[in-house]
DOTORPA-401835 format. One record per atom (N, C-alpha, C): residue number from 1; atom name; x, y, z. Coordinates in nm, 4 decimals. Layout:
BEGIN
SITE   i at     east    north       up
SITE NUM CA        X        Y        Z
...
! end
This chain:
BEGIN
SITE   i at     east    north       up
SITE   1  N  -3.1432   3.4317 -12.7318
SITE   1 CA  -3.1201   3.2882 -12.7251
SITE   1  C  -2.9754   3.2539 -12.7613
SITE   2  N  -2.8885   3.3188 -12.8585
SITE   2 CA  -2.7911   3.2948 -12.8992
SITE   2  C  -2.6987   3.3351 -12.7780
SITE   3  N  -2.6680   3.4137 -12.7030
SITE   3 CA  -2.5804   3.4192 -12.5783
SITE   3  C  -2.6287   3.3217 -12.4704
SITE   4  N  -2.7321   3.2715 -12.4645
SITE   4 CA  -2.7369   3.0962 -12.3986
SITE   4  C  -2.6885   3.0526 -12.4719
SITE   5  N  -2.6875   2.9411 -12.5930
SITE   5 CA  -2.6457   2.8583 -12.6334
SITE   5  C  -2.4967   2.8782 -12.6191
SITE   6  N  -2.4495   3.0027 -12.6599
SITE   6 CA  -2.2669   3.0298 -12.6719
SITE   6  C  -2.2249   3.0387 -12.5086
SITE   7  N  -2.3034   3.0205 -12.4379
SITE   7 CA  -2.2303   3.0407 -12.2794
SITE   7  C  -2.2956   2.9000 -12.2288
SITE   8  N  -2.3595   2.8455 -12.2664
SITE   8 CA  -2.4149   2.6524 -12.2238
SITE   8  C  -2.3081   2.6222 -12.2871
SITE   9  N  -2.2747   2.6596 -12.4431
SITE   9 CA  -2.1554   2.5578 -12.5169
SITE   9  C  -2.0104   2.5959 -12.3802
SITE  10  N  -1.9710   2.7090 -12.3767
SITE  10 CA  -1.8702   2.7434 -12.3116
SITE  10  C  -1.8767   2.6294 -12.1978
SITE  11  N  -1.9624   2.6769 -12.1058
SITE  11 CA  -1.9649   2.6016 -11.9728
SITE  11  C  -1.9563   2.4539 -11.9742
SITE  12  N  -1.9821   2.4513 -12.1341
SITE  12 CA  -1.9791   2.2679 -12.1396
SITE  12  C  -1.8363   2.2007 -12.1398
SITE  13  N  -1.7683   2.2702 -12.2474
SITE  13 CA  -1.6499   2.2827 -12.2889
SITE  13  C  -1.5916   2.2546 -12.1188
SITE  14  N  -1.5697   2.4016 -12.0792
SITE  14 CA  -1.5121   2.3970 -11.9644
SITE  14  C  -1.5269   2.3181 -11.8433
SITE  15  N  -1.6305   2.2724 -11.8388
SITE  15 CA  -1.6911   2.1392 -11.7713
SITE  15  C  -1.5761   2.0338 -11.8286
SITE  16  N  -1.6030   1.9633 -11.9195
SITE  16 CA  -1.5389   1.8647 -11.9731
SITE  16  C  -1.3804   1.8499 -12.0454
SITE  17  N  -1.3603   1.9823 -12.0183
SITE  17 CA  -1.2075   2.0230 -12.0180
SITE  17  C  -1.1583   1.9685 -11.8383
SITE  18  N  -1.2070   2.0005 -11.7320
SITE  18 CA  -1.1492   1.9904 -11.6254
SITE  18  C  -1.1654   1.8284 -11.6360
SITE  19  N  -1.2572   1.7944 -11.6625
SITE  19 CA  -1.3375   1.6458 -11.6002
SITE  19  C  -1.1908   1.5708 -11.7079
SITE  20  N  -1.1391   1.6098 -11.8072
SITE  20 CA  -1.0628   1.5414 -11.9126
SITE  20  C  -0.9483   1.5884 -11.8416
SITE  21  N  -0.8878   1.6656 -11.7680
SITE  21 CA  -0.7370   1.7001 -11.7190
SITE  21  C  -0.7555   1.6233 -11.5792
SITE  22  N  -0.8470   1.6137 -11.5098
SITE  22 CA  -0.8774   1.5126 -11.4184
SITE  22  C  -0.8023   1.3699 -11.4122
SITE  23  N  -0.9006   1.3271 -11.4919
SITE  23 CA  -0.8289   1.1727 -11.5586
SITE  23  C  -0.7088   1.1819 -11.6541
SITE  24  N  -0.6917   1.2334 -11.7061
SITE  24 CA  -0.5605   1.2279 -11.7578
SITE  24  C  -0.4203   1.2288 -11.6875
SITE  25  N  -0.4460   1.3199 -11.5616
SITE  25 CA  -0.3326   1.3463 -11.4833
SITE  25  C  -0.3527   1.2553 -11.3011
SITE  26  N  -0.4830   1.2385 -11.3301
SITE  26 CA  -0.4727   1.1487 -11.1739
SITE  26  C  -0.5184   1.0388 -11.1869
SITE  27  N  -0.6872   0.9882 -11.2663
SITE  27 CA  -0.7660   0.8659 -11.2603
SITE  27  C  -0.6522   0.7567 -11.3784
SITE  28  N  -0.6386   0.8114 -11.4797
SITE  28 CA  -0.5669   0.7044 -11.5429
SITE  28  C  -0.4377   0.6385 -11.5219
SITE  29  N  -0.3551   0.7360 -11.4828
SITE  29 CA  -0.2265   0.7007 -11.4487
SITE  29  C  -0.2122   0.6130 -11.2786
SITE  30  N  -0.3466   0.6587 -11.2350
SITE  30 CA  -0.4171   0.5259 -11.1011
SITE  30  C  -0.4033   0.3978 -11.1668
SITE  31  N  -0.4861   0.4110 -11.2651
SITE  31 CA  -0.5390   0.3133 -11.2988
SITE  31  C  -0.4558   0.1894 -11.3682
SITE  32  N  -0.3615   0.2794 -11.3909
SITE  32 CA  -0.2357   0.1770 -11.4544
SITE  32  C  -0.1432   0.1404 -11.3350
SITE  33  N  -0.1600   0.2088 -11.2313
SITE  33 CA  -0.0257   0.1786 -11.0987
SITE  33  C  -0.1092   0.0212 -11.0548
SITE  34  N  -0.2300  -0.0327 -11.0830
SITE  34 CA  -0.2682  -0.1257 -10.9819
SITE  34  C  -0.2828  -0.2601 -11.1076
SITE  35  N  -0.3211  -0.3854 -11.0151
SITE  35 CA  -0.2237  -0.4738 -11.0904
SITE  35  C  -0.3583  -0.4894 -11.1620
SITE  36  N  -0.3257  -0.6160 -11.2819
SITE  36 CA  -0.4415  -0.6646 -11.3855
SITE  36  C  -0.5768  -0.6859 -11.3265
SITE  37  N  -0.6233  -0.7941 -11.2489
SITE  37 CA  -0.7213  -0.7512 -11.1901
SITE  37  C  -0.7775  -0.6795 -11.1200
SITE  38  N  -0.6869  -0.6030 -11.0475
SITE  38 CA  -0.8013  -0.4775 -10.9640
SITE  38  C  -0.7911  -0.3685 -11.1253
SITE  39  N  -0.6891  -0.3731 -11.2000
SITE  39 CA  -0.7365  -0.2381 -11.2893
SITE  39  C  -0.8751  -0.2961 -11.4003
SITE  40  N  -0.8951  -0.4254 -11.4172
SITE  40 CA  -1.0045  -0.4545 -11.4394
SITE  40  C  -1.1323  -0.4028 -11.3697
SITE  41  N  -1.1452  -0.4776 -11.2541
SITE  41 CA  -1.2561  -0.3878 -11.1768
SITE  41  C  -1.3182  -0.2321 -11.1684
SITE  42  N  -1.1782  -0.2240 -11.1563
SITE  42 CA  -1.1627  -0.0745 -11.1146
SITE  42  C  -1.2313  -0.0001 -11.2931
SITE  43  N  -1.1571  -0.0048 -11.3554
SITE  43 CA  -1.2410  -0.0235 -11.5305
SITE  43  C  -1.3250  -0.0373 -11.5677
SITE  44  N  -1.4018  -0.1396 -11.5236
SITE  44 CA  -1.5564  -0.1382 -11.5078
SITE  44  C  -1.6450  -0.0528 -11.4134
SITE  45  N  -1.6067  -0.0535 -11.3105
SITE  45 CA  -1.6592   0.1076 -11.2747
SITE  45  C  -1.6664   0.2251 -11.2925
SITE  46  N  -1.5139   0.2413 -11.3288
SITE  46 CA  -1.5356   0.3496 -11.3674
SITE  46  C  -1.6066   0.4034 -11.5213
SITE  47  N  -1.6142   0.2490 -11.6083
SITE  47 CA  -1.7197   0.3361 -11.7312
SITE  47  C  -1.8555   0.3899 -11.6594
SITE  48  N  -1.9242   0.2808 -11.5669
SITE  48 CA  -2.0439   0.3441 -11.5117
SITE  48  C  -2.0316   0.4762 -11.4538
SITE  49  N  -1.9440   0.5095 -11.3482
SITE  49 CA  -1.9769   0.6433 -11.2905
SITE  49  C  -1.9226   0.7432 -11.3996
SITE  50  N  -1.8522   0.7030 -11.5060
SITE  50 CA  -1.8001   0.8689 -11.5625
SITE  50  C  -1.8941   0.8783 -11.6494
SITE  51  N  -1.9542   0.7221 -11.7202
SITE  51 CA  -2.0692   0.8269 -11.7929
SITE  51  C  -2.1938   0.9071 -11.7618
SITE  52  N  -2.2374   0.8708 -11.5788
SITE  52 CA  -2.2685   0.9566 -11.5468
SITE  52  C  -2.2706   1.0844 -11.4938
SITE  53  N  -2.1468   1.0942 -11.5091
SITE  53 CA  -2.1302   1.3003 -11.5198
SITE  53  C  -2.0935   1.3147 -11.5957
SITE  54  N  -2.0227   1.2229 -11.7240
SITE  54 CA  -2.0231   1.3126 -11.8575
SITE  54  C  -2.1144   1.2940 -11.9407
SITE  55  N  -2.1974   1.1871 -11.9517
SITE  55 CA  -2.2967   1.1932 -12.0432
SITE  55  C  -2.3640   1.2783 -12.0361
SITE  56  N  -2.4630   1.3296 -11.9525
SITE  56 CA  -2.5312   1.4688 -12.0066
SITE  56  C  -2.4702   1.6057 -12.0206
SITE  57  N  -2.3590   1.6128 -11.9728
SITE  57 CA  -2.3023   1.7419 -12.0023
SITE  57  C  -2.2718   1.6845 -12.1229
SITE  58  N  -2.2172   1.5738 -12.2338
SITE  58 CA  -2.1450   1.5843 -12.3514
SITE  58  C  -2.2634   1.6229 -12.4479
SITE  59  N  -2.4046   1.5938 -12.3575
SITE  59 CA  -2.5132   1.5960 -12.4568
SITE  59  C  -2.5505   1.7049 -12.4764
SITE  60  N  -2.5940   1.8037 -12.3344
SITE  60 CA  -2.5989   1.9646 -12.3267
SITE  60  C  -2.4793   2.0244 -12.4239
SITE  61  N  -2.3914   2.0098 -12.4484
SITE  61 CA  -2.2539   2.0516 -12.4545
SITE  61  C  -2.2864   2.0191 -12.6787
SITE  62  N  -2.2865   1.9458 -12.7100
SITE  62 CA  -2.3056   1.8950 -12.8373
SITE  62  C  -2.4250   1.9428 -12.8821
SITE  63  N  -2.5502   1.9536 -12.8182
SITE  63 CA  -2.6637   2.0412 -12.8912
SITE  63  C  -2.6127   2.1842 -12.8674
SITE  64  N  -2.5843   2.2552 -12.7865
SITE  64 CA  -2.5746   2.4079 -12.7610
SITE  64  C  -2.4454   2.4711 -12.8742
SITE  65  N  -2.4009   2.3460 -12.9075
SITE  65 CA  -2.2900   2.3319 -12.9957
SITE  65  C  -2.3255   2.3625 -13.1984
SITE  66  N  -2.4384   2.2569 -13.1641
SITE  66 CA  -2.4784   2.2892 -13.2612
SITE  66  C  -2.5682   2.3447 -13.3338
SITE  67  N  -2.6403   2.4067 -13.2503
SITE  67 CA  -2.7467   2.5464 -13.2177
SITE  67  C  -2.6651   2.6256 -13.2490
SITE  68  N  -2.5688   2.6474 -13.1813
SITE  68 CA  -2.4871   2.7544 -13.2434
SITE  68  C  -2.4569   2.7954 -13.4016
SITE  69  N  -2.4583   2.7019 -13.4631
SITE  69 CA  -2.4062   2.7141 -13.6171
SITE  69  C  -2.5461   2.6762 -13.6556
SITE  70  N  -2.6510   2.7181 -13.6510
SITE  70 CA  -2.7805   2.6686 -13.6828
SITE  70  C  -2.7999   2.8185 -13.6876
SITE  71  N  -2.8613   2.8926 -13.5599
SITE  71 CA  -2.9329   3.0087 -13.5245
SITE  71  C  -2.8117   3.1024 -13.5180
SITE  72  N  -2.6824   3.0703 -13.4533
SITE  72 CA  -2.5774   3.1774 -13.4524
SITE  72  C  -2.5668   3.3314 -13.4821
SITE  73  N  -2.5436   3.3955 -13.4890
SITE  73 CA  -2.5227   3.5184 -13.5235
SITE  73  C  -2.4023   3.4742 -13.6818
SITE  74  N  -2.3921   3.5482 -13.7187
SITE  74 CA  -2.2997   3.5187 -13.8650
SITE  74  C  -2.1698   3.5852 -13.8222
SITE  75  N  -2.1145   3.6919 -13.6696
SITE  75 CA  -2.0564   3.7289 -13.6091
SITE  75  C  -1.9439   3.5901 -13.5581
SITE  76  N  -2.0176   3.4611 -13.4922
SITE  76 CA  -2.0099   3.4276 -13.4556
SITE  76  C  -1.9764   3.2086 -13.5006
SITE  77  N  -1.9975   3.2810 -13.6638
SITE  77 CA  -2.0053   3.1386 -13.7222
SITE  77  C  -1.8578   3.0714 -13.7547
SITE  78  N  -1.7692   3.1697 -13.7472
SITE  78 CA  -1.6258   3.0851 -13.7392
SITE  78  C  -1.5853   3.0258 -13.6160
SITE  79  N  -1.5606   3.1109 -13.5203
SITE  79 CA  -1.5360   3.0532 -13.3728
SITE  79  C  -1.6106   2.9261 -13.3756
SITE  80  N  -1.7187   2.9241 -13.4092
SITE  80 CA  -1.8883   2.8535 -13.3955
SITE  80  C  -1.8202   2.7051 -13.4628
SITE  81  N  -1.7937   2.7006 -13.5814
SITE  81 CA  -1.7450   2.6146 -13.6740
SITE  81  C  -1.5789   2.5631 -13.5741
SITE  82  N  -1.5224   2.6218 -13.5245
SITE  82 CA  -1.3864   2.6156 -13.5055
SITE  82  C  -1.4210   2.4957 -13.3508
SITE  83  N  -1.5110   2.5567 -13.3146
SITE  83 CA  -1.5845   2.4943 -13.1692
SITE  83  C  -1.6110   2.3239 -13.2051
SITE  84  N  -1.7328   2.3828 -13.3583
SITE  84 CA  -1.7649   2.2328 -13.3302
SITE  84  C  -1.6737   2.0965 -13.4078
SITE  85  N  -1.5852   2.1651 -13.4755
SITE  85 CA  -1.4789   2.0808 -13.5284
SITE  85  C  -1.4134   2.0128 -13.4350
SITE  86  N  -1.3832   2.1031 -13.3379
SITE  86 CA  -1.2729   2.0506 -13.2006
SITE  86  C  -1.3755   1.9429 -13.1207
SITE  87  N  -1.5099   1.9782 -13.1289
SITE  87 CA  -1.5995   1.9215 -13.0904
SITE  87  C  -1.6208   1.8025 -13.1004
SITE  88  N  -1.6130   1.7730 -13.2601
SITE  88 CA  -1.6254   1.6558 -13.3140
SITE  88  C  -1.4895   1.5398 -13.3280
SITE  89  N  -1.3656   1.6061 -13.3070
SITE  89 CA  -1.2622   1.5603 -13.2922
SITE  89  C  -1.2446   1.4984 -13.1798
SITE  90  N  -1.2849   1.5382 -13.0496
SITE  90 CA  -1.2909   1.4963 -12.9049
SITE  90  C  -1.4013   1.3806 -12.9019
SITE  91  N  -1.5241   1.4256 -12.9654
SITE  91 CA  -1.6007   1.3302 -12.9728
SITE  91  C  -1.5595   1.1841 -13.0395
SITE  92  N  -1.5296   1.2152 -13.1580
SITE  92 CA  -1.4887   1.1039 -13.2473
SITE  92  C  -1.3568   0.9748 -13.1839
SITE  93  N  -1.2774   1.0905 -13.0840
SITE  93 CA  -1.1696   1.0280 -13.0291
SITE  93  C  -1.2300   0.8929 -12.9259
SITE  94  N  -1.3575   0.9451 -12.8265
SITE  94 CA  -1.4277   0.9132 -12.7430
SITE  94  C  -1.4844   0.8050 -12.8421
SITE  95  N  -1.5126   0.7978 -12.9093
SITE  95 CA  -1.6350   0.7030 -12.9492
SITE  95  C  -1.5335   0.5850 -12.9904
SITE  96  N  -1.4625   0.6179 -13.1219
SITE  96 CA  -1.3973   0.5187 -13.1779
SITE  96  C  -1.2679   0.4570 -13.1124
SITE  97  N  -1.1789   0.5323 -12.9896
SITE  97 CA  -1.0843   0.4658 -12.9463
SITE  97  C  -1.1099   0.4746 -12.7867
SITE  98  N  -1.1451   0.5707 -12.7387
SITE  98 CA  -1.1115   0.5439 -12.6029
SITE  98  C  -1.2597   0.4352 -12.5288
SITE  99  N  -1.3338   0.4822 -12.6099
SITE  99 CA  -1.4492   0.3671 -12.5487
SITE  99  C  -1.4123   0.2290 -12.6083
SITE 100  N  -1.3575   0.1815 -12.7304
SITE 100 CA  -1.3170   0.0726 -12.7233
SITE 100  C  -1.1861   0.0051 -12.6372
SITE 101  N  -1.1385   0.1214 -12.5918
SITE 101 CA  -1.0072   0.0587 -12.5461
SITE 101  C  -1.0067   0.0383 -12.3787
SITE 102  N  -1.1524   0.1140 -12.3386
SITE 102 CA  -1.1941   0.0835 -12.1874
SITE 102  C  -1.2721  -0.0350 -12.1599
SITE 103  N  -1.3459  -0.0727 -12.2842
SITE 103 CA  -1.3975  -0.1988 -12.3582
SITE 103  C  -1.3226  -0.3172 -12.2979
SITE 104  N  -1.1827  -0.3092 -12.3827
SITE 104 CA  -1.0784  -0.4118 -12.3982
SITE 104  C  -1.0526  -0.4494 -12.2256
SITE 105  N  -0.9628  -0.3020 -12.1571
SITE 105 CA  -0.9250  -0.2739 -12.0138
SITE 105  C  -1.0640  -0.3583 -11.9236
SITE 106  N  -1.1351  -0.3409 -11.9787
SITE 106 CA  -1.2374  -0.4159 -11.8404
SITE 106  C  -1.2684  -0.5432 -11.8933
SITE 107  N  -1.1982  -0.5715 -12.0172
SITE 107 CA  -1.2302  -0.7699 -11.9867
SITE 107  C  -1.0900  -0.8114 -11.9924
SITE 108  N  -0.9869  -0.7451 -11.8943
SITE 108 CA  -0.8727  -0.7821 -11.8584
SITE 108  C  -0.7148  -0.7662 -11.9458
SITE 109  N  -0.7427  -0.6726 -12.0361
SITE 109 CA  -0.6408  -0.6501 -12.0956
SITE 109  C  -0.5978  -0.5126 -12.0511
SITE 110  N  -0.5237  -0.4635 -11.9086
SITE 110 CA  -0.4625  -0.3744 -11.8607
SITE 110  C  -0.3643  -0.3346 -11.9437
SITE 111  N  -0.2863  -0.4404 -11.9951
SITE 111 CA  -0.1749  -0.3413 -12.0631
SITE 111  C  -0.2105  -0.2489 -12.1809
SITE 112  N  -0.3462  -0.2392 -12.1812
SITE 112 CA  -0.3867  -0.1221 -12.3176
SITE 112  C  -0.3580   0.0220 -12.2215
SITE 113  N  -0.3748  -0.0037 -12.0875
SITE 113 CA  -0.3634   0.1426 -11.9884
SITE 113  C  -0.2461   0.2560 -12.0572
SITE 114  N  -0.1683   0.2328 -12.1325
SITE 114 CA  -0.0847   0.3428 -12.1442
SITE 114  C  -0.1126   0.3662 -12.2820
SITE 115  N  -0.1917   0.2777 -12.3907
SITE 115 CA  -0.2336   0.3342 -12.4923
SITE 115  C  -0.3309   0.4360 -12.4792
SITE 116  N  -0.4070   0.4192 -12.3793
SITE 116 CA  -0.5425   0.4985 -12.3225
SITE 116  C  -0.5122   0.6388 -12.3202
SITE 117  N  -0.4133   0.6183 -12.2203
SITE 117 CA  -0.3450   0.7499 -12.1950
SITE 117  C  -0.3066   0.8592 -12.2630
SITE 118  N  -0.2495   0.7702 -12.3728
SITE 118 CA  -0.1786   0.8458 -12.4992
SITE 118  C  -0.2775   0.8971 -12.5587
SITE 119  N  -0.3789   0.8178 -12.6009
SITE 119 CA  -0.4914   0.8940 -12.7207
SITE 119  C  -0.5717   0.9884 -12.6659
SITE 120  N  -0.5996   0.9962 -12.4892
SITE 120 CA  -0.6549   1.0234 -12.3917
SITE 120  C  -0.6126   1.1894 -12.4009
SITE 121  N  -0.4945   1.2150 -12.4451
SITE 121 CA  -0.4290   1.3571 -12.4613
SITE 121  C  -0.4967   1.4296 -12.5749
SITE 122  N  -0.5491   1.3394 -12.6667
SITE 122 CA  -0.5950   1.4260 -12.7831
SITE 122  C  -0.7440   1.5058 -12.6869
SITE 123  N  -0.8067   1.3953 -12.6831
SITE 123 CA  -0.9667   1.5118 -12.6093
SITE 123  C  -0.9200   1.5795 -12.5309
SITE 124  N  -0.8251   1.5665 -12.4178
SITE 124 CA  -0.7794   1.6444 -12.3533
SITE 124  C  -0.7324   1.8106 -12.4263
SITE 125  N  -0.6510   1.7763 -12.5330
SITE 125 CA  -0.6499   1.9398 -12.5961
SITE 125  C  -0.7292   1.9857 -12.6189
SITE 126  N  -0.8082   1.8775 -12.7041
SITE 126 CA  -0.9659   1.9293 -12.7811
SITE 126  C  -1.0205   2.0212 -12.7154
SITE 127  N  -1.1068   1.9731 -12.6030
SITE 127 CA  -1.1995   1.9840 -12.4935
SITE 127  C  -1.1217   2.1533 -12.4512
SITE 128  N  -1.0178   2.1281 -12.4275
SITE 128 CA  -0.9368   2.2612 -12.3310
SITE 128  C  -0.9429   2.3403 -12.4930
SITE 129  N  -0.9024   2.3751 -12.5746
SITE 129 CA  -0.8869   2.4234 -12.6680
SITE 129  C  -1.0591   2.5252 -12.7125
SITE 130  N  -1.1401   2.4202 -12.6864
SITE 130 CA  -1.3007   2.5256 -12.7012
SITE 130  C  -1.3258   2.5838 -12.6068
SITE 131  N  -1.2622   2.6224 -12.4862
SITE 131 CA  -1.2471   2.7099 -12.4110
SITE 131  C  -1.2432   2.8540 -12.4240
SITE 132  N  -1.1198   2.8772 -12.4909
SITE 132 CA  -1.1090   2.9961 -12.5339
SITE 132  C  -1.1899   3.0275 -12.7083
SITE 133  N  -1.1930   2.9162 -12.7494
SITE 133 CA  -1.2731   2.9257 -12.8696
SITE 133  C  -1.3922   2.9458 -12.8292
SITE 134  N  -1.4723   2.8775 -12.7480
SITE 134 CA  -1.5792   2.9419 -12.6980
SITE 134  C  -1.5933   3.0362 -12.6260
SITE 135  N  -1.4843   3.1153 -12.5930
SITE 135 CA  -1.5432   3.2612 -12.5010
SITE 135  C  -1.5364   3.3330 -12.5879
SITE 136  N  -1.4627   3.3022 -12.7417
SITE 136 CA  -1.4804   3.4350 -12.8623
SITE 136  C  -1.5925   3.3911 -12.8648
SITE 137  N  -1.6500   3.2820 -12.9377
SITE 137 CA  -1.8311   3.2757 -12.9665
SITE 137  C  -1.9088   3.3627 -12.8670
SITE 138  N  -1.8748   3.3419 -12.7200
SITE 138 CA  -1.9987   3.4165 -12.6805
SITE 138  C  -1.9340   3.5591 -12.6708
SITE 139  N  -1.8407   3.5426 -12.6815
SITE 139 CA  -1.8326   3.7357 -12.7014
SITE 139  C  -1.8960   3.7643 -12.8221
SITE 140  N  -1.8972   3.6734 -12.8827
SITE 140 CA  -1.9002   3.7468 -13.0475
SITE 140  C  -2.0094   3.7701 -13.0195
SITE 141  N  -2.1626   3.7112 -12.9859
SITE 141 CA  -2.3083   3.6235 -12.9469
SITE 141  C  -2.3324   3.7816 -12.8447
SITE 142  N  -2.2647   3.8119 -12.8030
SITE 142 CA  -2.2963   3.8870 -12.6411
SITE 142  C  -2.2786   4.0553 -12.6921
SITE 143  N  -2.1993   4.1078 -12.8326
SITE 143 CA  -2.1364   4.1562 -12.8708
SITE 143  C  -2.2609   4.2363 -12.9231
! end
């Protein structure tokens, strides 16, 4: 069971590493080229469709996460810990600033678009960063 959970966490990671270099480098910097009201609109859509492809991967991705440091191998509990720190850092970023600040962007305050951006870089490392932190876990897990 422990080389599922460490290769679901991986794949999650890496899932939501691309989906985060995505928007960072093409959807947001869109999103700021167009004027106040269409980046409104456009803002409000896009919370609907991204939380549906990231919400259940963040959810798969956050339990397999923390299964890991539950059942883990003891091989495997630093990477494991190192994972879900970065984990919780990306998360925390998501919850407390970038969802409020897509909040703000869709009842017409566009000029937050380049604050977005900016804080938008932190999950972006995060996310890319349990990548390789998660391929030690499942090596360690697989080992």
């Amino acid at each position: 069971m422990e080389p599922l959970l460490s290769l679901t966490a991986l794949a999650g990671a890496a899932f939501m590493a691309g989906v985060l270099w995505l928007v960072q480098i093409v959807h947001y910097p869109l999103l700021g080229a167009v004027s106040g009201d269409e980046a409104t609109s456009i803002a409000v859509r896009h919370q609907t469709l991204i939380s549906r492809v990231v919400g259940p991967a963040m959810v798969i991705e956050a339990v397999a996460t923390g299964m890991i440091l539950l059942v883990g191998p003891a091989a495997s509990k630093i990477a494991g810990f190192i994972g879900f720190a970065l984990l919780c850092v990306a998360l925390a970023v998501t919850v407390f600033r970038a969802v409020p600040l897509h909040v703000r962007i869709a009842q017409g305050q566009s000029q937050l678009i380049p604050e977005l951006i900016r804080i938008n870089w932190t999950r972006t490392v995060a996310w890319t960063l349990r990548i390789p932190v998660g391929a030690v876990a499942a090596h360690q897990t697989l080992s």
